[in-house]
C-alpha positions in Angstrom: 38.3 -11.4 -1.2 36.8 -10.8 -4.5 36.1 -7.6 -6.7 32.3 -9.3 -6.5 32.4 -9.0 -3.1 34.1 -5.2 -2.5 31.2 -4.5 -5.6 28.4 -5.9 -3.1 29.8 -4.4 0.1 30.3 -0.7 -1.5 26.2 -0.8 -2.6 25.0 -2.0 0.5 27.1 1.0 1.8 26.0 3.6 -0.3 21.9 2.4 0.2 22.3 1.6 3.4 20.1 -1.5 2.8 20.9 -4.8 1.9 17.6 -5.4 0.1 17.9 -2.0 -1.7 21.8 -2.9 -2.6 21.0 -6.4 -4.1 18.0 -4.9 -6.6 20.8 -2.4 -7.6 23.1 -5.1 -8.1 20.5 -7.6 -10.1 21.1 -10.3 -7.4 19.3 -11.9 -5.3 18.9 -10.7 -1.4 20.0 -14.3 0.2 23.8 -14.5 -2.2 24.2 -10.8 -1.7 24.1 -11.5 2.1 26.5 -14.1 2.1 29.1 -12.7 0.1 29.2 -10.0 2.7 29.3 -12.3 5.3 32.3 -14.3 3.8 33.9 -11.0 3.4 33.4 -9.9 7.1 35.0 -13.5 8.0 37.5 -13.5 5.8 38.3 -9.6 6.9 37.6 -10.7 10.5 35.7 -7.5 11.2 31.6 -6.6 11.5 31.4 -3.9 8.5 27.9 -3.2 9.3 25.8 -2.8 12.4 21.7 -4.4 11.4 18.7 -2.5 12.3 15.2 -3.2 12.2 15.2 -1.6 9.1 18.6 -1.4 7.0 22.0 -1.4 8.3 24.5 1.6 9.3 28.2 1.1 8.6 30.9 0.3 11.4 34.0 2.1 12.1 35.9 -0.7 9.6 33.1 -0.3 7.5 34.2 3.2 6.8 37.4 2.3 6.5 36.9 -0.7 4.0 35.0 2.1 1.6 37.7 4.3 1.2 40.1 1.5 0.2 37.5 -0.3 -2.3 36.0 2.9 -4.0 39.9 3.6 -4.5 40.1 -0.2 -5.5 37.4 -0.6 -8.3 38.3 2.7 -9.7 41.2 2.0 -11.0 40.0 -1.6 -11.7 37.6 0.8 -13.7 40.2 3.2 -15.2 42.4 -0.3 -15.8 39.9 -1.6 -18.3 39.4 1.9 -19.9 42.5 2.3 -21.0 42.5 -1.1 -23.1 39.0 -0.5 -24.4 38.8 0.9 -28.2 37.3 4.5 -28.0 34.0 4.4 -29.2 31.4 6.9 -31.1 29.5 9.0 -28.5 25.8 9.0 -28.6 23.7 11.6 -27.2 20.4 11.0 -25.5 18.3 13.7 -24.5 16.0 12.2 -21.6 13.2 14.6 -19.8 12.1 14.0 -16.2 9.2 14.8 -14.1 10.1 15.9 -9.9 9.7 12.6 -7.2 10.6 9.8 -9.5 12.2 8.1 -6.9 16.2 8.1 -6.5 16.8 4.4 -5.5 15.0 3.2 -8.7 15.7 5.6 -11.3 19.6 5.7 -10.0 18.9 1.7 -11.4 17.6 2.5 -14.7 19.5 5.5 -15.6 22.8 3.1 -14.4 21.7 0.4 -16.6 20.7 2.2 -19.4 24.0 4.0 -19.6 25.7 0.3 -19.3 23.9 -1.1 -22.0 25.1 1.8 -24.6 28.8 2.2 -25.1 29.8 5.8 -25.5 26.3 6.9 -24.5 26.3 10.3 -23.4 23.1 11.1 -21.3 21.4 14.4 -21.2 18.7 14.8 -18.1 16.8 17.4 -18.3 13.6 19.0 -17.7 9.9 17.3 -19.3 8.9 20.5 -21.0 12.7 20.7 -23.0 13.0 19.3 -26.2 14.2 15.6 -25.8 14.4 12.6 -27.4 12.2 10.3 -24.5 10.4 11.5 -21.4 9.2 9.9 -18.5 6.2 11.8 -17.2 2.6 10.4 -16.1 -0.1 9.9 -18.7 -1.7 13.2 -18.2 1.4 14.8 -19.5 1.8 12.8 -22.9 1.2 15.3 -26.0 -0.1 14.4 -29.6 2.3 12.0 -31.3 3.7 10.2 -28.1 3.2 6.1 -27.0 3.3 5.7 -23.5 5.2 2.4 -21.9 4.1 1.9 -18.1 7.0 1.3 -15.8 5.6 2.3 -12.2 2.6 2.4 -10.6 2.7 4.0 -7.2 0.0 4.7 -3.8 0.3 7.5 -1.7 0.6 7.4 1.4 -0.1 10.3 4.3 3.3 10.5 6.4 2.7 11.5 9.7 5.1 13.0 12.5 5.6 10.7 14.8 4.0 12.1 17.8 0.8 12.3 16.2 -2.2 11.4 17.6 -3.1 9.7 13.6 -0.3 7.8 14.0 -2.3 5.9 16.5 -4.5 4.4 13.5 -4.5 2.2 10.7 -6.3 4.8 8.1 -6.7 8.2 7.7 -10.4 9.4 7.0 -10.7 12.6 5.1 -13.0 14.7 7.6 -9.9 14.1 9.9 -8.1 16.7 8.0 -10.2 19.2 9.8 -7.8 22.2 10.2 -4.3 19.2 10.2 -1.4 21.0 9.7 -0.2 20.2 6.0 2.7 20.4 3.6 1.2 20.8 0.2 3.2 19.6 -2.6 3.5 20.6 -6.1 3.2 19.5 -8.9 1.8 16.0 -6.7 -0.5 14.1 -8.7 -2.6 13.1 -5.0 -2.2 16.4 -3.9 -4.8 17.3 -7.3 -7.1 14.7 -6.2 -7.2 15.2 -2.7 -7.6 18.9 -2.6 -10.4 19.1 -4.5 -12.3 16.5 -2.2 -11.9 18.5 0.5 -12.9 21.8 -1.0 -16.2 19.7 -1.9 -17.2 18.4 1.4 -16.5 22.1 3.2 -13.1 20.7 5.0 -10.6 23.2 5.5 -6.6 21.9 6.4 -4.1 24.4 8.2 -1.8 24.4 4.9 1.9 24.8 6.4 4.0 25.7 3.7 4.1 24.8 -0.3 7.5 22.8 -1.5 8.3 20.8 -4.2 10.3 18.2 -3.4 9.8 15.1 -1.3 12.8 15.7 0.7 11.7 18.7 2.1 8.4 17.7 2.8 9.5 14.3 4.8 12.2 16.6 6.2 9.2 19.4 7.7 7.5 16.1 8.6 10.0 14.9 10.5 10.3 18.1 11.9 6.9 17.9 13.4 5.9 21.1 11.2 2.9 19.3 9.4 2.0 16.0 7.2 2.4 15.5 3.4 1.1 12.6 0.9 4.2 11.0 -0.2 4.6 8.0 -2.7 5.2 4.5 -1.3 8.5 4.0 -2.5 10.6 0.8 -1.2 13.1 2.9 1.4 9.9 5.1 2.6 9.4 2.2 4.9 12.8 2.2 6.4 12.5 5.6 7.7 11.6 5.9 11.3 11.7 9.4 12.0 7.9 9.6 10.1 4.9 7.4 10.5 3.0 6.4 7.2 -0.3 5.8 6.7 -3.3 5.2 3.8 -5.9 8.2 3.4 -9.7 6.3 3.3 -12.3 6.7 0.6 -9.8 8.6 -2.4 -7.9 6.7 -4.5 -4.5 8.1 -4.4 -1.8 6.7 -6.8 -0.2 7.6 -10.2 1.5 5.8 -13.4 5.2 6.9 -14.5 6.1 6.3 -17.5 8.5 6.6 -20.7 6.9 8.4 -23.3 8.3 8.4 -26.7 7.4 9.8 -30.3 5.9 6.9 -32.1 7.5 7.3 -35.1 10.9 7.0 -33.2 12.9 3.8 -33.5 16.3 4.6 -32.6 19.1 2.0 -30.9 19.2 4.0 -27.5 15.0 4.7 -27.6 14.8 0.8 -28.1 17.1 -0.1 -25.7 15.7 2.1 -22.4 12.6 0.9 -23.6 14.1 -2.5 -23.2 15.4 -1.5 -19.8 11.9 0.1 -18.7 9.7 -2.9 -19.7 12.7 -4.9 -17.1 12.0 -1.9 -14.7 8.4 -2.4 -14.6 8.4 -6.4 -14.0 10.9 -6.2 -11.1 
């Protein structure tokens, strides 16, 4: 058993995926799994039960993740104490709602790796800050704009929809379907709109913000909502997600900066976003 290994095992825990845990990890999929499975020989146990889509942790699963968070910890708190203090840097960093948590944990994790004494501020995209990462409709005078994501929305669907039962959504079908409007939601501005146009009325259910909610009143059979198409969006299985026909739903995110700026921390999470985006 290796500190690799217990590092490995204690992401796939916390993402409950093993393709989600090696991204986070910068490895690839196939070495991530067998270091797990030398570990479960080696341990003589089954850590993890696989689904069709990610895995679930086993009774000595649980019990393996108290003892190696405990374990790296103070492998952590070991290598502190001989490390040389170091000069703090703040970092001001503004952020838009329903960035996705699986990616931007990654960013924001290796950002703050890559910096020493980097002390980072999130807050929100109308704050004063020192970077933001908004979409391009958002960038004010004096701002470059570096693309990391590009994301499609997708309708999700309760699962005992009739709609479930097709490959597309077409827009007269939202005829009076129950709906869980979003805002700010970037689809949400296009679609709307459309509908008002061609006369089509939906049976708006309630107005949230975030895309937690709106899965959860999905899943809760109270309506539908446009969601993006991030990675672990797939993996659920208590919605059903489909494309909407005819409208062009998607977005850009993005780190916007003041172009004048050229700072150690601005050049390195640019550095870090430009990685981001080719992943």
């Amino acid at each position: 058993m290796d500190i690799r290994q217990l590092n490995y095992f204690v992401a796939v825990y916390e993402q409950g995926s093993v393709s989600a845990a090696a991204r986070q990890c910068c490895v690839a999929q196939p070495s991530l799994s067998s270091a797990l499975r030398q570990l479960e020989q080696e341990l003589g146990v089954s850590l993890f039960t696989r689904l069709p889509k990610g895995v679930t942790p086993t009774e000595d699963g649980d019990k393996l993740y108290g003892h190696a968070g405990r374990l790296l910890s103070q492998l952590q708190s070991l290598k502190a104490s001989f490390s040389q203090p170091v000069a703090r840097v703040k970092f001001r960093l503004g952020l838009i709602r329903a960035l996705g948590v699986e990616r931007m944990s990654q960013l924001l994790r290796e950002f703050s790796n890559s910096l020493p004494g980097l002390e980072l501020h999130l807050v929100e995209p109308d704050e004063l800050c020192d970077a933001r990462i908004i979409t391009p409709q958002l960038l004010k005078a004096g701002e470059a704009f570096a693309p990391i994501w590009h994301d499609n929305y997708l309708l999700a669907l309760p699962p005992g929809s009739p709609l479930s039962l097709q490959a597309q959504i077409e827009l007269e079908e939202f005829e009076q379907l129950p709906l869980i409007k979003r805002t700010p939601c970037d689809a949400w501005n296009t679609l709307y709109p459309e509908l008002v146009r061609r006369g089509i009325k939906a049976d708006i259910r309630a107005d949230i913000q975030t895309i937690e909610y709106a899965l959860g009143l999905v899943s809760a059979g109270v309506g539908c909502a446009l969601v993006p198409d991030f990675d672990n969006m797939q993996q659920r299985n208590d919605v059903i997600l489909r494309p909407v026909n005819e409208l062009k739903l998607e977005r850009t995110i993005g780190l916007a900066y003041p172009k004048n700026s050229n700072t150690g921390p601005l050049a390195m999470l640019l550095q870090q976003c430009l990685q981001a985006s080719n992943r």
